[in-house]
N, CA, C and O of each residue as an XYZ file, in Angstrom:
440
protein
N       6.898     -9.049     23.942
C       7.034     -8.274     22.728
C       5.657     -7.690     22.378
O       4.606     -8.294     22.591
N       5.735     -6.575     21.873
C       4.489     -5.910     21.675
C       3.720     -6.557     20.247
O       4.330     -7.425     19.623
N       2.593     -6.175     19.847
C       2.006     -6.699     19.105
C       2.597     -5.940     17.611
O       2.836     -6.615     16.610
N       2.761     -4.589     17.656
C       3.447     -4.116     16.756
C       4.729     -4.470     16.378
O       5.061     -4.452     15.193
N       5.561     -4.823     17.363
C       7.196     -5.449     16.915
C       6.790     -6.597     16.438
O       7.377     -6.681     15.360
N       5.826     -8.003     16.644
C       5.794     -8.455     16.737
C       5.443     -8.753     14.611
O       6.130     -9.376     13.801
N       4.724     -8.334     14.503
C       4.159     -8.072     13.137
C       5.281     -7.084     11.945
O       5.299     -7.034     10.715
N       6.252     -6.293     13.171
C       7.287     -5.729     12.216
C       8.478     -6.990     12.099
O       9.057     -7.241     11.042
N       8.680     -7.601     13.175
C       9.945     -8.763     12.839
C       9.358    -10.007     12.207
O      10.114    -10.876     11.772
N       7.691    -10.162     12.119
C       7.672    -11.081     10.995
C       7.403    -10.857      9.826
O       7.556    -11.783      9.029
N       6.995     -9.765      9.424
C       6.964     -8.963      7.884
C       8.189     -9.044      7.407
O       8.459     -9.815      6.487
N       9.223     -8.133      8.063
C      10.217     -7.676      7.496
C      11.498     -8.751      7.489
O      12.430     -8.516      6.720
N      11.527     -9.582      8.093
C      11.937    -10.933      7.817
C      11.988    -11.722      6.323
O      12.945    -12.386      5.923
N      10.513    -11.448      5.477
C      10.058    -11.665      4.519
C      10.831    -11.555      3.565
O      10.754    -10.361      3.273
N      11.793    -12.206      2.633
C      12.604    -12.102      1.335
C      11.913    -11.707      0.674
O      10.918    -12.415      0.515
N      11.956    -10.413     -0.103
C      11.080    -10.081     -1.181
C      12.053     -9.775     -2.791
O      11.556     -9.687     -3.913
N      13.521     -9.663     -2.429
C      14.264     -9.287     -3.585
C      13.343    -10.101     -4.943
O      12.823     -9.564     -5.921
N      13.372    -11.071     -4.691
C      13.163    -11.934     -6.196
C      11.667    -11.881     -6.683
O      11.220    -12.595     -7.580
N      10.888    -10.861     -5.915
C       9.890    -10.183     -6.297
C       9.712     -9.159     -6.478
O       8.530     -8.817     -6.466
N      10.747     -8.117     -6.741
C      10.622     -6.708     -6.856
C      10.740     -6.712     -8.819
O      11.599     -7.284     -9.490
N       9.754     -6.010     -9.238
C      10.073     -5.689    -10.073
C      10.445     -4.489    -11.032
O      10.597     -3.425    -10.433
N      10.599     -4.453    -12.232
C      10.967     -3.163    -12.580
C      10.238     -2.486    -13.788
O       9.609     -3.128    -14.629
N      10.370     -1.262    -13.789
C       9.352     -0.524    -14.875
C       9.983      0.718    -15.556
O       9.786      1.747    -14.911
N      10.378      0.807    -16.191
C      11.357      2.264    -16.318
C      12.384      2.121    -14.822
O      12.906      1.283    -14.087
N      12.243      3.371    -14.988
C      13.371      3.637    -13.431
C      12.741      3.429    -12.206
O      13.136      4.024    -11.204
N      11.433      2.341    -12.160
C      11.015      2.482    -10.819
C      11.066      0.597    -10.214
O      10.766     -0.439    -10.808
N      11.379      0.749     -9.367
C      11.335     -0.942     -8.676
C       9.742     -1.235     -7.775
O       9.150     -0.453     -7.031
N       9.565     -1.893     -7.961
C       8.292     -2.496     -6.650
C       7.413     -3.967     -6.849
O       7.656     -4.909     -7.603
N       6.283     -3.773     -5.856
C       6.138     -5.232     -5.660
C       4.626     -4.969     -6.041
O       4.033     -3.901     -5.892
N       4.105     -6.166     -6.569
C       3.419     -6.683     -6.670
C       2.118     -6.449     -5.565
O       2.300     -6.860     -4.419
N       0.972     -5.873     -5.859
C       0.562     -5.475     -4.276
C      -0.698     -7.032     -4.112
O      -1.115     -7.284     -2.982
N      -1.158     -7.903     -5.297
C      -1.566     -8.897     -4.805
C      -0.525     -9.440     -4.074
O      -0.763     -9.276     -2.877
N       0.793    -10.161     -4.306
C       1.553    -10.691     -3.611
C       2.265    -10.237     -2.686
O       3.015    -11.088     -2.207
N       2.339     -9.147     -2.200
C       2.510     -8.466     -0.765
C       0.986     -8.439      0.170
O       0.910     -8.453      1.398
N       0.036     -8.403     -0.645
C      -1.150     -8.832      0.145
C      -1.222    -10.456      0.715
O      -1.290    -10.781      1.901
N      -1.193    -11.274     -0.334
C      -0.758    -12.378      0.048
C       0.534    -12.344      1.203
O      -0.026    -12.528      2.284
N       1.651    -12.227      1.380
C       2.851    -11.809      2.372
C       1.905    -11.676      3.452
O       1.766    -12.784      3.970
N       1.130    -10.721      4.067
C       0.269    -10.306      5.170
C      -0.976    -11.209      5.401
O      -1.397    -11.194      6.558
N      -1.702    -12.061      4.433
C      -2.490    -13.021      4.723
C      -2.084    -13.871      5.254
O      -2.597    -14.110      6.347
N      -0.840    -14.868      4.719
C      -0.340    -15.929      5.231
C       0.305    -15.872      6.449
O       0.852    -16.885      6.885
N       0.321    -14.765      7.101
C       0.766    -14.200      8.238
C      -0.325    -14.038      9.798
O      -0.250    -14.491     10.940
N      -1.441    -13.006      8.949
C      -2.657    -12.444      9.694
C      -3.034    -12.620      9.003
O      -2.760    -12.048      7.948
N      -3.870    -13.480      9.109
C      -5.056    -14.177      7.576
C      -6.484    -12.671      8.315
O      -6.938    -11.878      7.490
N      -6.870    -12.588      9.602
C      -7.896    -11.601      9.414
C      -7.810    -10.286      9.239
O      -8.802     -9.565      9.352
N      -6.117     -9.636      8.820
C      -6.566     -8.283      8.297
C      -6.850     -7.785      7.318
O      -6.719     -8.385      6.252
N      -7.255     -6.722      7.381
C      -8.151     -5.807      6.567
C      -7.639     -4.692      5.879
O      -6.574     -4.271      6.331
N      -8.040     -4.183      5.046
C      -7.616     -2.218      4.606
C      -9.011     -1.736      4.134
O     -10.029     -2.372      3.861
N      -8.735     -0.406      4.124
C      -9.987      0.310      3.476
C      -9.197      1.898      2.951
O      -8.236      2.400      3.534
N      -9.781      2.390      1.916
C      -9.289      3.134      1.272
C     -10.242      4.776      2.007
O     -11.354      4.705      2.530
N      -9.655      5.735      1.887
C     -10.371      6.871      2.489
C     -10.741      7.662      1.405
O     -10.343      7.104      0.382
N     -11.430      8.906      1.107
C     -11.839      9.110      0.061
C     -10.831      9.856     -0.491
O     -10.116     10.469      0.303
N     -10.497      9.994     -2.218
C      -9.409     10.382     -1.988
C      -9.515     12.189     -2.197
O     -10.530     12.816     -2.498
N      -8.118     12.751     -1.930
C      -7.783     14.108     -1.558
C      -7.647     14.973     -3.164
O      -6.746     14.684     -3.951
N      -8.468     15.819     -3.400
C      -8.057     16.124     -4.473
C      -7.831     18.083     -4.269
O      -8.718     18.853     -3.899
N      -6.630     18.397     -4.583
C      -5.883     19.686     -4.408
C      -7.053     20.592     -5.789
O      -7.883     20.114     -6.561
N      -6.505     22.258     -5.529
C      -6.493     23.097     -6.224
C      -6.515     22.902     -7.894
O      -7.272     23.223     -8.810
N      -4.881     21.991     -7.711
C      -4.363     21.958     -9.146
C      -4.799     20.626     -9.958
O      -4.261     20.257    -11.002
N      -5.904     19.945     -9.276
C      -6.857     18.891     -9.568
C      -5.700     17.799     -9.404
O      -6.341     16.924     -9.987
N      -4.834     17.332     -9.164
C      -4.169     16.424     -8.611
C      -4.935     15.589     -7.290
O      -5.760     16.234     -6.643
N      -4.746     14.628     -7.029
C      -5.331     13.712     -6.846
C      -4.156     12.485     -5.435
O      -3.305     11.660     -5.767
N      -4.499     12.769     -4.280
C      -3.924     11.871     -3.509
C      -4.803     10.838     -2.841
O      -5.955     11.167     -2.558
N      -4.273      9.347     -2.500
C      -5.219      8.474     -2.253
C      -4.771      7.988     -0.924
O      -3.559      7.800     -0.819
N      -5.430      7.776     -0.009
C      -5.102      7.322      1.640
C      -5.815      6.125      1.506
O      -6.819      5.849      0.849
N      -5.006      5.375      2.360
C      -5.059      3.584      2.813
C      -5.048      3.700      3.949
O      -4.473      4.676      4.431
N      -5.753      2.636      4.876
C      -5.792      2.432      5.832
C      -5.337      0.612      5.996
O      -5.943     -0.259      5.371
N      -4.539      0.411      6.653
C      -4.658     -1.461      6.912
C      -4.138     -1.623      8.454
O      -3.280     -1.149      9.199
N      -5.107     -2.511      8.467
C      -5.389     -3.040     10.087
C      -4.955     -4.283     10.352
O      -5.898     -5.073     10.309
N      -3.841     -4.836     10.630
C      -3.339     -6.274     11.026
C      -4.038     -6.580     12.265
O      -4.230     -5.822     13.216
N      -4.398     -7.816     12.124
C      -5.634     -8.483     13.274
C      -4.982     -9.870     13.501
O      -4.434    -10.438     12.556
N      -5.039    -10.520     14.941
C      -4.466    -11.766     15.095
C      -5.529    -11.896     16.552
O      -5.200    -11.384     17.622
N      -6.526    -12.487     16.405
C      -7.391    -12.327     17.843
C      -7.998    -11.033     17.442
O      -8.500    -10.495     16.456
N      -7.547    -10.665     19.368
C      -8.148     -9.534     19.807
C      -6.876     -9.032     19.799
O      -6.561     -8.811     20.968
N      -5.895     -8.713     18.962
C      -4.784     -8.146     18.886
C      -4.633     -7.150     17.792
O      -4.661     -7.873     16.796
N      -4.473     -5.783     17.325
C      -4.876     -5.414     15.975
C      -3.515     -3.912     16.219
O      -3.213     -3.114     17.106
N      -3.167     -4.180     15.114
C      -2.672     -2.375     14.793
C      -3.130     -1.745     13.800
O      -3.516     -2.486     12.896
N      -3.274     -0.283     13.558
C      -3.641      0.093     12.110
C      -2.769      0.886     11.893
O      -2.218      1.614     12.718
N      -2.445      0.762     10.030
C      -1.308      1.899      9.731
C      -1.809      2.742      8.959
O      -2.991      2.424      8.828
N      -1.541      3.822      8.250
C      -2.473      4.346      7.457
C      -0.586      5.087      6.413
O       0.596      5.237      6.723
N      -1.424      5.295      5.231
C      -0.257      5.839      3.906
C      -1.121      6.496      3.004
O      -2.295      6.197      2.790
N      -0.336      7.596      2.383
C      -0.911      7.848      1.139
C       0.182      8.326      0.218
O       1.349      8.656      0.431
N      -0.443      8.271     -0.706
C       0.535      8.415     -2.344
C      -0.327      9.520     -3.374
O      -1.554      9.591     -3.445
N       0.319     10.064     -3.878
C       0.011     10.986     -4.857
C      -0.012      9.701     -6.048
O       0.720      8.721     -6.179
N      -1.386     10.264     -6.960
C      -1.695      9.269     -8.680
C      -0.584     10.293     -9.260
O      -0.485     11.504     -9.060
N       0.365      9.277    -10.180
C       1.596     10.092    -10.398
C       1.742      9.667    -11.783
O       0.817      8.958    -12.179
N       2.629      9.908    -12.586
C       2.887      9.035    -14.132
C       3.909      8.393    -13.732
O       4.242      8.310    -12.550
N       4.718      7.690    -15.036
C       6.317      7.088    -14.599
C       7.392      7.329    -14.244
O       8.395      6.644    -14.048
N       7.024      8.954    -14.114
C       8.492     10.002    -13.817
C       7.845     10.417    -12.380
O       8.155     11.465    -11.812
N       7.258      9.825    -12.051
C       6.830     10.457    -10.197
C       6.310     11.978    -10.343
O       6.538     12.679     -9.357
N       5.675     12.567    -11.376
C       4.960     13.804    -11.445
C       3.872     13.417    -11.060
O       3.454     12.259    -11.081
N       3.286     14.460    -10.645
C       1.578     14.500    -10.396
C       0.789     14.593    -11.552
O       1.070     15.499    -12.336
N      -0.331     13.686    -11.869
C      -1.380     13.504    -12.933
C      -2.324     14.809    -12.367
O      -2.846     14.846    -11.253
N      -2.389     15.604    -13.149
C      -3.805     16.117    -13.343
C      -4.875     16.083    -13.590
O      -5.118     16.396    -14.756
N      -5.705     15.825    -12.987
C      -7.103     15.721    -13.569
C      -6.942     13.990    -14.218
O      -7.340     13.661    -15.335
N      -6.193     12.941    -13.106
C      -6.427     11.385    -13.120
C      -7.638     10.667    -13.917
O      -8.827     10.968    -13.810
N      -7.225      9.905    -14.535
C      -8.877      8.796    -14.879
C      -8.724      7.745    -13.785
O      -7.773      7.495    -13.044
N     -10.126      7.116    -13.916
C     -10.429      6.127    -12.995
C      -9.493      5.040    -12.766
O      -9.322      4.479    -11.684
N      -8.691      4.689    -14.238
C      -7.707      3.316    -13.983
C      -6.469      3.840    -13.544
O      -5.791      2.885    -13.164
N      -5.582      5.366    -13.360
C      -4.604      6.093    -12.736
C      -5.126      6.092    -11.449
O      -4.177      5.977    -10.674
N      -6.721      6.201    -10.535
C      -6.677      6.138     -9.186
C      -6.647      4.685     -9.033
O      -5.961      4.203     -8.131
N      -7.282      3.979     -9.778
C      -7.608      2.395     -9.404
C      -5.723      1.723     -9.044
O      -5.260      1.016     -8.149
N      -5.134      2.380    -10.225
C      -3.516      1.839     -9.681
C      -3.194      2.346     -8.717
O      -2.921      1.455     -7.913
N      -3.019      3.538     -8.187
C      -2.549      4.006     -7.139
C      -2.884      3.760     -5.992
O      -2.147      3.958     -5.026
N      -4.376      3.159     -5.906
C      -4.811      2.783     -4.799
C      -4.067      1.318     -4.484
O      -3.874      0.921     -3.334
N      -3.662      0.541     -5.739
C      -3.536     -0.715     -5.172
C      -1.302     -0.400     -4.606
O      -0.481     -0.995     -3.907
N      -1.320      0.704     -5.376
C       0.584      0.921     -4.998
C       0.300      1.450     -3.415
O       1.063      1.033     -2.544
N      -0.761      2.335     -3.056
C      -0.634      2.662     -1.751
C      -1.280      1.933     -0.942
O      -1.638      2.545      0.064
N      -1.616      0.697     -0.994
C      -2.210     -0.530     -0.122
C      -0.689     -1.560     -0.138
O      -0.443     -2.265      0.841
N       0.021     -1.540     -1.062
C       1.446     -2.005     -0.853
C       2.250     -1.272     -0.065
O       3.003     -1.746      0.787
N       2.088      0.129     -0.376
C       2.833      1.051      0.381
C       3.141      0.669      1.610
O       4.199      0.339      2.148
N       1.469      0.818      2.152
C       0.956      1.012      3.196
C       1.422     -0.794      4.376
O       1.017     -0.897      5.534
């Protein structure tokens, strides 16, 4: 089995229903405790955030990078998410604690 299946059939294995939570109309998880999920798994991987993308209309997208490591065994995935409000619109012209969240929703994403 490859190292990538290998890390997709033990992730996704993972029961997460009774950790999803809710916010208005949106569901999700917890991105300390989905970080945790991937530690107790691959305790040595990593992420790093890229700088983020900011458009014309001053909107604001943030890229993740995370690298699952077991040895000398590693994959990297990479995601990004638009800083959005509670209706999934794009923030204009974001403050620091609208990228600081988004970074941690697209390290869950991701």
């Amino acid at each position: 089995m490859s190292f990538a299946k290998e890390v997709w059939t033990t992730l996704a294995a993972i029961d997460c229903s009774d950790k999803v939570s809710k916010k208005m109309n949106l569901s999700y998880l917890s991105w300390a405790w989905a970080w945790a999920q991937l530690m107790n798994n691959y305790p040595e991987s990593e992420y790093d955030f890229l700088e983020p993308v900011t458009d014309e209309s001053g909107s604001v997208e943030i890229w993740c990078s995370v690298t699952v490591k077991d040895g000398d065994k590693s994959i990297k995935r990479m995601m990004w998410l638009p800083v959005m409000d509670h209706k999934n619109n794009s923030i204009i012209k974001p403050s620091s604690r609208q990228v600081s969240d988004t970074r941690m929703r697209c390290l869950t994403k991701c």
